[in-house]
N, C-alpha and C positions, 0 to 999 in steps of 0.2 A: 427441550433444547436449551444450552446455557446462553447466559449472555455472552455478545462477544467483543473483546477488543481488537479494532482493524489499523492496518497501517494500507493506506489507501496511496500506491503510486501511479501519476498521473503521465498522459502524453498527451501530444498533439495528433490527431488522424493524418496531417498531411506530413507527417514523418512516418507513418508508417511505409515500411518496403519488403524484399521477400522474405529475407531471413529475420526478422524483428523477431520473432517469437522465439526460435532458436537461438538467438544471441542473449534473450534475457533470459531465457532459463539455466543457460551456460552461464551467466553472471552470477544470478540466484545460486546455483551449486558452488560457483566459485567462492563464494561470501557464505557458505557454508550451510546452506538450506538444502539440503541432498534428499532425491525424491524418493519417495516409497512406495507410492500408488496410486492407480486414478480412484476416483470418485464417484459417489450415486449410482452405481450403477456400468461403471467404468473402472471396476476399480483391478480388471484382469491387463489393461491397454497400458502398452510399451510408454515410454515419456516421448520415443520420436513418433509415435503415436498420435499424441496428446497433441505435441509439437506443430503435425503437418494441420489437424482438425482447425485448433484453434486460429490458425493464422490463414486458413481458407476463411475461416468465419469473420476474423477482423477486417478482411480483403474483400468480403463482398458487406459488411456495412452491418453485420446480423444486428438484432435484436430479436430474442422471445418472442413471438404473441402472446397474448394474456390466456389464448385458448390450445399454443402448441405445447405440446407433451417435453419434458424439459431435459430429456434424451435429444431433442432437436440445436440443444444450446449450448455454449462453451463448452469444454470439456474441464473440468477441477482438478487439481492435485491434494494427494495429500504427502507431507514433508517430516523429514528426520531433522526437527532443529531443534538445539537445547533439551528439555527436559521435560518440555512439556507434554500434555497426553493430546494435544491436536495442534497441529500447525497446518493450515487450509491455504490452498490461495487459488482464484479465481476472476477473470476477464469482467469485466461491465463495460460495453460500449455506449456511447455518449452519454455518458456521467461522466460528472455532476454536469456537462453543459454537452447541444452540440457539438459533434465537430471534436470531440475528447473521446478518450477511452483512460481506465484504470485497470490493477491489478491490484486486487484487494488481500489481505496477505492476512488471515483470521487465526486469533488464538482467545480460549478461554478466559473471559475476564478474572477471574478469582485466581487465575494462577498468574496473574501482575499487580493487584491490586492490594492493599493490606485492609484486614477485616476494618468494617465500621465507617463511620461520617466526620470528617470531610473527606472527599476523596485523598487517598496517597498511592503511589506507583511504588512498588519494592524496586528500590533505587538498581539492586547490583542485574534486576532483568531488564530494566529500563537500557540501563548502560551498555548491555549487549546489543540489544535492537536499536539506540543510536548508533552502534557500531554497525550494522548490518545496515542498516540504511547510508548511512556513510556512504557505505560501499557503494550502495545503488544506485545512490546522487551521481556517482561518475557515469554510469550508463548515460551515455549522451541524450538521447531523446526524452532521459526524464524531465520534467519541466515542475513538479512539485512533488513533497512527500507528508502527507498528512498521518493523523493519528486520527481515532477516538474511541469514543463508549457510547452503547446500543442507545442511550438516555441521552444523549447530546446531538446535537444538530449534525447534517451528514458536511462532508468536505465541500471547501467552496469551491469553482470555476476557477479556471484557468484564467479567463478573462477578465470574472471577479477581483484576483489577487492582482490583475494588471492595473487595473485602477484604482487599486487600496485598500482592495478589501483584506481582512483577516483569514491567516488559515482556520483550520480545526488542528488543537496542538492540544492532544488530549495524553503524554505530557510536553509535546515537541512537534515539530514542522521543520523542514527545510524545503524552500523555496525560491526560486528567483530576484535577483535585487531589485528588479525596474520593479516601480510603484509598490513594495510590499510595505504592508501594514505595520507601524510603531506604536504599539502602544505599554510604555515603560514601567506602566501600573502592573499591568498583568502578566509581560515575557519578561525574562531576562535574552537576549540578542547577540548575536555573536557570528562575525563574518566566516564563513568557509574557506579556507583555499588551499594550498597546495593539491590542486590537480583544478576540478571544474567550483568554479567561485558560485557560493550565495549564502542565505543566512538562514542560520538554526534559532529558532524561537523556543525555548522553554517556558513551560507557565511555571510561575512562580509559587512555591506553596505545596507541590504534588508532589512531590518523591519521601521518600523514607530510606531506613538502613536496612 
């Protein structure tokens, strides 16, 4: 299995309502990540399918057991975006905190990444998926939008960033303005707005041509 790079979008549980799933997969398409199939094992099952399962399962609070069979759990997509040979995305509830759920949005590290150390992001796929996340940032219930790499610590809390803490900006973040993290060494910062306001953290250092 390759490593993979995530773009981790985050809510609040107590915004969930009926149509939430359906609304963001209708966004997801709209911003140009158009579905192809399910997944694991799922991969015959319609998107309104997909749609009704997973938002029964956000509604009653699901998480996995460590011992149920993994047919019992979200259901996955897989996506027609850009160029690449997998675009995944998939539900985690309460992550990274209670009381939170994400949608984790997986593509192959190697096909963002440029060969060799230090890390660098091939700037013109970066540039797409800030664009794609743009987009997302407007879905109103989103409340943050993380990046990273299998090697790097996972996204912080909702709550975390409330108090100051730092995203995971593996090579960018957009997140909400109360209490977000400054730290000038490592982002460059740049406020969001025309439509829903907050601020894009780029790490400094990561991109290529």
């Amino acid at each position: 299995m390759p490593a993979y790079f995530n773009l981790s979008v985050q809510f609040r549980r107590d915004e969930l309502y009926p149509t939430f799933v359906k609304d963001f997969y209708t966004m997801l398409d709209e911003a140009g990540m158009k579905f192809q199939s399910g997944y694991w094992g799922f991969e015959e099952d319609s998107l309104e399918e997909t749609i009704q399962w997973n938002q029964r399962k956000l509604e009653e609070d699901f998480n996995l057991g460590f011992t149920e069979h993994h047919s019992h759990d979200y259901k996955q997509v897989i996506y027609r975006f850009g160029a690449y040979s997998e675009v995944r995305g998939f539900w985690m509830n309460n992550y990274p905190e209670d009381g939170e759920f994400t949608y984790e949005i997986i593509i192959p590290e190697s096909e963002v990444l440029m060969e060799g150390y230090p890390v660098r992001f091939i700037k013109k796929k970066m540039d797409r998926l800030l664009e794609l996340s743009e987009g997302i940032w407007q879905f109103p219930p989103v409340r943050a939008i993380q990046t990273g790499l299998e090697i790097e610590d996972d996204s912080a809390g909702l709550a975390e960033l409330a108090q100051g803490g730092c995203p995971s900006a593996w090579p960018f973040a957009i997140v909400e303005e109360l209490g977000a993290c400054y730290e000038g060494s490592m982002y460059d910062i740049r406020l969001i707005s025309g439509g829903k306001r907050g601020l894009l953290f780029w790490r400094t250092g990561t991109d290529n041509g």
